[in-house]
C-alpha positions in Angstrom: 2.8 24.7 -23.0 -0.8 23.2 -22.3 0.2 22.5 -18.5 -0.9 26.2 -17.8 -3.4 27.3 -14.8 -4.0 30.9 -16.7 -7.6 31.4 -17.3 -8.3 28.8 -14.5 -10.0 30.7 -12.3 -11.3 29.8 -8.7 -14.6 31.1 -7.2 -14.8 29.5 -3.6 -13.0 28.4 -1.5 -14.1 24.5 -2.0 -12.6 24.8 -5.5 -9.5 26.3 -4.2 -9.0 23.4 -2.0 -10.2 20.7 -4.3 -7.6 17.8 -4.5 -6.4 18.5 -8.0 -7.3 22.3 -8.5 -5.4 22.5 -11.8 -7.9 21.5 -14.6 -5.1 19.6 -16.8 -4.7 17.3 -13.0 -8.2 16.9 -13.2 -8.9 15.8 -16.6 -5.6 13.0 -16.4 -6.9 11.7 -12.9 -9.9 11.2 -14.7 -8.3 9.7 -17.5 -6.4 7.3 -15.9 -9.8 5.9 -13.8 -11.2 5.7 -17.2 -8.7 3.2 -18.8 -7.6 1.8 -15.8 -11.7 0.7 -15.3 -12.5 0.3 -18.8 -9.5 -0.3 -21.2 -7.3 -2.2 -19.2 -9.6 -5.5 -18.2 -10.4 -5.9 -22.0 -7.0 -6.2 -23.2 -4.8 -7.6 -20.6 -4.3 -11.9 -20.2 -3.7 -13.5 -17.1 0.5 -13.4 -17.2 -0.2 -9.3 -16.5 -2.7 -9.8 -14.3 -0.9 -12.4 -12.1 3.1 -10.7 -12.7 2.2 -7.0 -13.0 -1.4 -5.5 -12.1 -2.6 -7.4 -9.3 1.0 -7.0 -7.2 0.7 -3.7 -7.9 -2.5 -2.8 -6.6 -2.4 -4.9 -3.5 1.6 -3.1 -2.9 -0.3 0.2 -3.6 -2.9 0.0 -0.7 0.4 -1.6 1.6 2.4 1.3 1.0 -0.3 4.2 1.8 -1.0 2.0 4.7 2.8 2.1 5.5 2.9 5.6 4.7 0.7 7.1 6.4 1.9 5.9 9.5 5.7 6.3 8.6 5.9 9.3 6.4 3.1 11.4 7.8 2.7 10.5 11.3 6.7 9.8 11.4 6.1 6.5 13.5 8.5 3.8 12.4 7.2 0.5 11.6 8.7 -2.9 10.6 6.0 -5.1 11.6 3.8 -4.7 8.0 4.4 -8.3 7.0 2.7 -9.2 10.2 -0.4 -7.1 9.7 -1.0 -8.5 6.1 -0.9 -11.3 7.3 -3.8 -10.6 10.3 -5.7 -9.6 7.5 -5.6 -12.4 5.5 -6.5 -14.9 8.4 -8.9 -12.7 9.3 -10.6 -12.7 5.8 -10.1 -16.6 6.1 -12.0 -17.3 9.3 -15.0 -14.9 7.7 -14.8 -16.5 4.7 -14.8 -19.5 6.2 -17.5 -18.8 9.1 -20.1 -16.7 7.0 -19.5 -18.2 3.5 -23.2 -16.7 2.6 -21.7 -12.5 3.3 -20.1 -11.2 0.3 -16.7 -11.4 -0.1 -16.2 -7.3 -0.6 -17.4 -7.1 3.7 -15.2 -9.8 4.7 -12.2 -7.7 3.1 -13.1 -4.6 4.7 -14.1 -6.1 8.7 -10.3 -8.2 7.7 -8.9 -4.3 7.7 -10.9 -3.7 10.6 -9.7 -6.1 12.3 -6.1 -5.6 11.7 -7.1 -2.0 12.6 -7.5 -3.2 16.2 -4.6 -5.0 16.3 -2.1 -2.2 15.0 -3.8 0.0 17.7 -2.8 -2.9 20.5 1.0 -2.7 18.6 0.8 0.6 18.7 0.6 1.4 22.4 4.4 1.3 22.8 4.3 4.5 20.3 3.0 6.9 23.3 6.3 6.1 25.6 9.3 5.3 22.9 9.5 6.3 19.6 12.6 6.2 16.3 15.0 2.9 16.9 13.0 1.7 20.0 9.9 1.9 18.3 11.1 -0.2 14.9 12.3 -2.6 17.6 9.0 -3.0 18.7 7.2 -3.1 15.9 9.4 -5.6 14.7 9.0 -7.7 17.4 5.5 -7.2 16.9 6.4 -9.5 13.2 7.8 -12.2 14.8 5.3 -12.8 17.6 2.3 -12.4 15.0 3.5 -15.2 12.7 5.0 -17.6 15.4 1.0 -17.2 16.6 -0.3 -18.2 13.3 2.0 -21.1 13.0 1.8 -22.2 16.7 -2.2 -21.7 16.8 -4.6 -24.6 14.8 -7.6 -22.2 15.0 -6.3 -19.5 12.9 -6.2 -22.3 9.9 -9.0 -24.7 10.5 -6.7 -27.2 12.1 -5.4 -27.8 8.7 -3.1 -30.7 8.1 -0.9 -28.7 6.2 -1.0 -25.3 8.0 -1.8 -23.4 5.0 -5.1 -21.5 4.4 -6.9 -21.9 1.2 -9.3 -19.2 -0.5 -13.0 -20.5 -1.2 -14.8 -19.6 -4.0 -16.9 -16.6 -3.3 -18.6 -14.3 -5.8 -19.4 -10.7 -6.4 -22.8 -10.1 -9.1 -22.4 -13.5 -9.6 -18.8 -13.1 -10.9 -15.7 -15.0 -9.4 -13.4 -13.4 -7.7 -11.8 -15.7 -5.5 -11.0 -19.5 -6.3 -10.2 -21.7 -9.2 -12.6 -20.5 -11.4 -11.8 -16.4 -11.3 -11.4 -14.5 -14.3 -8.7 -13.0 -14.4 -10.3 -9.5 -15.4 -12.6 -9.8 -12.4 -10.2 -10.3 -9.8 -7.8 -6.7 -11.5 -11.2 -4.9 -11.2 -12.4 -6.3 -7.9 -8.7 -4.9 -6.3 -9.1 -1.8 -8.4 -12.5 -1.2 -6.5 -10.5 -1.1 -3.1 -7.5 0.8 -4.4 -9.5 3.8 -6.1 -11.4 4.1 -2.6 -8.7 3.5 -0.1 -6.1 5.7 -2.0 -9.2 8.6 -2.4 -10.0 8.2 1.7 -6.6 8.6 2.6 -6.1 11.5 0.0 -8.5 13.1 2.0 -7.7 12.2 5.8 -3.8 13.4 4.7 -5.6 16.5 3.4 -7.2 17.4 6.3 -7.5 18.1 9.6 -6.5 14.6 10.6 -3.8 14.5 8.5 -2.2 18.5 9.7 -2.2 16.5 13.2 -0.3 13.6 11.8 2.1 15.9 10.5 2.6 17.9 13.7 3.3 14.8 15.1 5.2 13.9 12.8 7.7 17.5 12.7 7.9 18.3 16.5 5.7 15.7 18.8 6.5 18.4 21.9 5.6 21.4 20.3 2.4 19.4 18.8 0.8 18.7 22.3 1.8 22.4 23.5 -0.6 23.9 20.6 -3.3 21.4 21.4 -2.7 18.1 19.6 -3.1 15.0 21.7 -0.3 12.8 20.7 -2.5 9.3 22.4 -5.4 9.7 19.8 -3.0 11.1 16.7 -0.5 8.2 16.8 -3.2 5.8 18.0 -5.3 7.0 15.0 -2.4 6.7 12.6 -1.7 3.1 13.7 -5.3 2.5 13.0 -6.0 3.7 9.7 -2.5 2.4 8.9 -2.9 -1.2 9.8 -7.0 -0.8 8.2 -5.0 -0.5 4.8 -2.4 -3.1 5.4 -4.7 -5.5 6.7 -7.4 -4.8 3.5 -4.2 -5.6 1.3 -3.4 -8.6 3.3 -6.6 -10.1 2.8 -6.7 -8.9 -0.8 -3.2 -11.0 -1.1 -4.3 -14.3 -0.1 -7.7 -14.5 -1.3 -7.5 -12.9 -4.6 -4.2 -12.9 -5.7 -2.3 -16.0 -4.1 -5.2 -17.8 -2.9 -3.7 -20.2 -0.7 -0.6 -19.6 1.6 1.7 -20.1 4.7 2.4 -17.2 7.0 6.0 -18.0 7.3 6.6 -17.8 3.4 3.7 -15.1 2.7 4.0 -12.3 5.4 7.7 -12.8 6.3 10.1 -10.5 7.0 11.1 -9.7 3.9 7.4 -8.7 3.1 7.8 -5.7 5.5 11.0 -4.6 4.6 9.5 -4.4 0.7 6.6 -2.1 1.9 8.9 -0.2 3.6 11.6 0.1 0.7 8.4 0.9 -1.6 7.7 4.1 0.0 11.1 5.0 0.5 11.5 5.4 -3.3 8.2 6.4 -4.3 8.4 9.5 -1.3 7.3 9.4 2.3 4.9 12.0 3.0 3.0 11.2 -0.5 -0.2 9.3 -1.9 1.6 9.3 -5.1 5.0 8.3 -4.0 3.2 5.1 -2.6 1.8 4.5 -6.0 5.7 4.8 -7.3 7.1 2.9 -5.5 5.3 0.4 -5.6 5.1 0.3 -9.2 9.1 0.6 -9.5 9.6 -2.7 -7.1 7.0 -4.6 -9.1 8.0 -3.6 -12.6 11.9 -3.9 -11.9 12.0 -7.7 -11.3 9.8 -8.6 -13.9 11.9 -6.1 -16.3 14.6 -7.9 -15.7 13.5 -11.5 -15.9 12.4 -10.7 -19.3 15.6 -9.1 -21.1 18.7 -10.2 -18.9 17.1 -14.3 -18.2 14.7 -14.0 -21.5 16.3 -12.3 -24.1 20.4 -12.3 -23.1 20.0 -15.6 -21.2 21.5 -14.8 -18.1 20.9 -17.3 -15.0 18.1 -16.7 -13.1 20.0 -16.1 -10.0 22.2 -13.3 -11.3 19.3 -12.0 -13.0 18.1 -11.8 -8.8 21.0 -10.5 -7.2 20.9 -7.6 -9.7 17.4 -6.5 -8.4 18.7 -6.4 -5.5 21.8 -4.9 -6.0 19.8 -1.6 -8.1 16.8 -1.4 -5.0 20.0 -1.0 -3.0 21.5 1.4 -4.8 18.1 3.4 -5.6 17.4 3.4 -1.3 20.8 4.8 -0.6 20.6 7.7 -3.7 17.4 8.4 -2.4 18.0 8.9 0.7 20.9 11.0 -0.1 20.5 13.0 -2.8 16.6 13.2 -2.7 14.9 12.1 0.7 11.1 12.5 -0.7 11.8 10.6 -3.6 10.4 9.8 -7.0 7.0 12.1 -6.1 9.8 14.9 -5.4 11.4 14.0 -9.1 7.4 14.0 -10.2 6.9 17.7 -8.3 9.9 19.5 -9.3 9.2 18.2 -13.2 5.5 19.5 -13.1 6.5 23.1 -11.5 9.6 23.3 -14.5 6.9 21.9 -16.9 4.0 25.3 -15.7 6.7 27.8 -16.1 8.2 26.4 -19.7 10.1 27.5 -21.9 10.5 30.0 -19.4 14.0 29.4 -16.7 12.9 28.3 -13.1 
């Protein structure tokens, strides 16, 4: 009844095609940045911080990242473990080379970095594409953490292999090390996740993103009505691996603060990103947002009432999660391909037109 778009009138044609051009959008986008900024870092502790908030906005930026370059550019990619983890060694030699720049730079030229590299991994995209191209993208996994294992540079010629986070600061405020609060280092992620989900909000919006699509739909009939297919796909590998490689380096510095590529950026660390936008929705900002927020919350759900509360092993508790992400992938691919942002469409358009039959 109040999710109505009567007496909302548009007088140009850059309110037409603002992002949110119903006002009720507006006002809960806005909403949501207010608590999210100012409500959230006053009453959470560091067990939400650590097991809920700060996986879910590092996953967030990964799975735009992964979706822009999957779901609107329709290039498959498994190698997303590997490019977090270019951006977090990159953020580590920075740090660890120009400890007097501030941290938020050496995030950013870490995604910049990993944006060169994804457009090096990328190449194969112009000549293969679909199986082949997973292939080499996976491939493109392996070879990037063998090189970080096999390579003493990349970590310092540490003793133990690992890379640790120094203690860097931001207005005088920890965000990385020992000594970080735990409200600083939600907010300082926040900061990267409001802007990076906004810019590519905007690049799906527009031009760029009609010629990822076109891409995406019909790569033939693309290049016949004047898309070039080298800069679109090279171009979605970049801006694609700029976010995984920002969320990379956002995962080792801020959140884990020391790790080991093999244990880190495995594998299994691609196939997560991937399985996140598969349920959230491919093809969607949002859906990115979902997903991840449904494969962060569902393990910790479930450690809490089946191992905390009923007292089932931990193990079981395990296989469980990932017995229901298997189920949820094959549904959703199935029954409902774009996923929960679909479920989140389809309930808004039945919610405008209620009590009236859609």
């Amino acid at each position: 009844m109040f999710y109505r778009e009567a007496g909302d009138f548009k007088t140009s044609y850059v309110d037409d095609n603002q992002t949110f051009p119903i006002k009720f959008d507006r006002y809960r986008y806005y909403f949501v940045l207010f608590f999210a900024f100012l409500i959230v870092p006053v009453v959470i502790n560091d067990y939400w911080v650590n097991a809920v908030f700060m996986p879910f906005l590092i996953y967030s930026i990964a799975a735009i990242g992964l979706n822009i370059l999957v779901g609107y550019c329709g290039q498959v990619s498994l190698g997303t473990g590997g490019f977090m983890a270019v951006g977090a060694y990159a953020c580590y030699k920075l740090m660890t080379s120009f400890p007097e720049v501030n941290i938020f730079f050496h995030v950013l030229l870490a995604g910049g970095v990993t944006a060169l590299v994804g457009v090096a991994f990328g190449l194969p995209s112009l000549r293969i594409k679909g199986f082949y191209l997973a292939v080499a993208t996976l491939a493109a996994q392996f070879f990037l953490v063998w090189l970080f294992n096999k390579v003493p540079w990349f970590y310092n010629y540490s003793a133990s292999g690992q890379i640790s986070s120094p203690e860097r600061t931001v207005f005088g405020i920890a965000v990385t090390g020992p000594n970080t609060h735990a409200w600083a280092a939600y907010l300082f992620c926040l900061v990267f996740v409001t802007i990076c989900a906004i810019v590519a909000r905007n690049l799906t919006r527009g031009m760029q993103g009609r010629k990822w699509m076109a891409i995406r739909d019909m790569d033939i009939a693309a290049e016949i009505i004047g898309v070039d297919p080298l800069k679109s796909k090279l171009s979605a590998f970049a801006v694609s691996s700029f976010f995984i490689g920002v969320s990379g380096a956002l995962f080792f510095s801020v959140y884990l603060g020391a790790v080991e590529v093999g244990e880190a950026f495995g594998i299994t660390k691609s196939f997560l990103v991937l399985f996140m936008i598969i349920i959230g929705g491919l093809g969607s900002i949002f859906g990115s947002f979902a997903g991840a927020a449904f494969l962060v919350l569902l393990p910790v759900l479930l450690k809490n009432i089946l191992v905390g509360q009923l007292g089932w092993p931990t193990d079981l508790a395990a296989h469980l999660e990932f017995m229901i992400v298997g189920a949820m992938i094959i549904i959703f691919l199935i029954a409902e391909p774009h996923g929960l942002a679909q479920l989140w469409r389809v309930a808004k358009e039945k919610l405008r037109l209620w009590p009236f039959p859609h």
